[in-house]
C-alpha positions as CSV (number, residue, x, y, z in Angstrom):
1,X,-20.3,-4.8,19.4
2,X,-18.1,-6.0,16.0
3,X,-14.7,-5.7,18.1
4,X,-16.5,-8.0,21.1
5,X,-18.0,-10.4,18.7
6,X,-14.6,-10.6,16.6
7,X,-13.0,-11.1,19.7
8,X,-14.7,-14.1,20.5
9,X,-13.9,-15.5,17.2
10,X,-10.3,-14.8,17.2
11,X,-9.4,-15.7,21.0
12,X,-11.1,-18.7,21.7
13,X,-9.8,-20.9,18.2
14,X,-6.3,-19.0,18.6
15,X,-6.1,-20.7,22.4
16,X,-7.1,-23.9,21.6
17,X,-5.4,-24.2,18.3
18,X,-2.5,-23.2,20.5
19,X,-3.5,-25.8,22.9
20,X,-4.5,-28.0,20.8
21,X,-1.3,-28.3,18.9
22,X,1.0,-28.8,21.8
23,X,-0.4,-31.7,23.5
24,X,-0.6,-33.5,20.1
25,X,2.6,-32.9,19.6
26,X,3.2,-34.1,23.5
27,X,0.8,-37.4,23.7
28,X,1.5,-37.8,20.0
29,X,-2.6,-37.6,19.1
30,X,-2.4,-35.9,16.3
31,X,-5.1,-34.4,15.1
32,X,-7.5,-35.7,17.1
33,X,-6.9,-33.1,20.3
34,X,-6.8,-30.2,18.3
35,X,-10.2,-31.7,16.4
36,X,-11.6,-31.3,19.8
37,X,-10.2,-28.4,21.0
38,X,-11.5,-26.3,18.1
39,X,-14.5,-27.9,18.3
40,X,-15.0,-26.7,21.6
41,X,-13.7,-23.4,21.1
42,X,-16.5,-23.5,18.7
43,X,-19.1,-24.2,20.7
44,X,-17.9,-21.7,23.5
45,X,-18.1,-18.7,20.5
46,X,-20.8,-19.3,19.3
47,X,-22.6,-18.9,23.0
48,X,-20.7,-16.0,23.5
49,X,-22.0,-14.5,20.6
50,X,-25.4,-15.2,20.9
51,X,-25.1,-13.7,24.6
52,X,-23.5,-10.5,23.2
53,X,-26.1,-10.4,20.9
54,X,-29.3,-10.9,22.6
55,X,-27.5,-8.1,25.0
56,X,-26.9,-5.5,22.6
57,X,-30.5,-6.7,21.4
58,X,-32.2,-5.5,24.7
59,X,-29.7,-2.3,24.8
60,X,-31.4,-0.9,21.8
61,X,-35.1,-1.8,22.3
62,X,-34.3,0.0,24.9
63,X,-33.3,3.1,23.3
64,X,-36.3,2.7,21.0
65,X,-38.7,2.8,24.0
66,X,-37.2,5.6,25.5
67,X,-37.4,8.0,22.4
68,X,-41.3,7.6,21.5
């Protein structure tokens, strides 16, 4: 669970910073691309994570309910 929710951390700002970077460098926008970029990479972790989580959430209710 840690290495999936790092993951969608790291990945997502690394891509679009990546991303980000070269077309301001191309349309000469700077910062304002890259603003946007990692503000949507934002976005796109932070529902990733609460996916994982409500997922590893129902994974371990159900292993509760299946040791009573």
């Amino acid at each position: 669970v840690f290495s999936k929710i790092s993951a969608w951390i790291i990945v997502p700002v690394l891509i679009s910073a990546l991303v980000g970077n070269y077309l301001d460098k191309k349309f000469n926008t700077a910062p304002w691309i890259l603003g946007v970029a990692l503000a949507l990479s934002f976005t796109v972790s932070m529902i990733a994570i609460v996916k994982v989580a409500k997922k590893y959430d129902k994974e371990v209710l159900k292993e509760k309910d299946t040791d009573k």
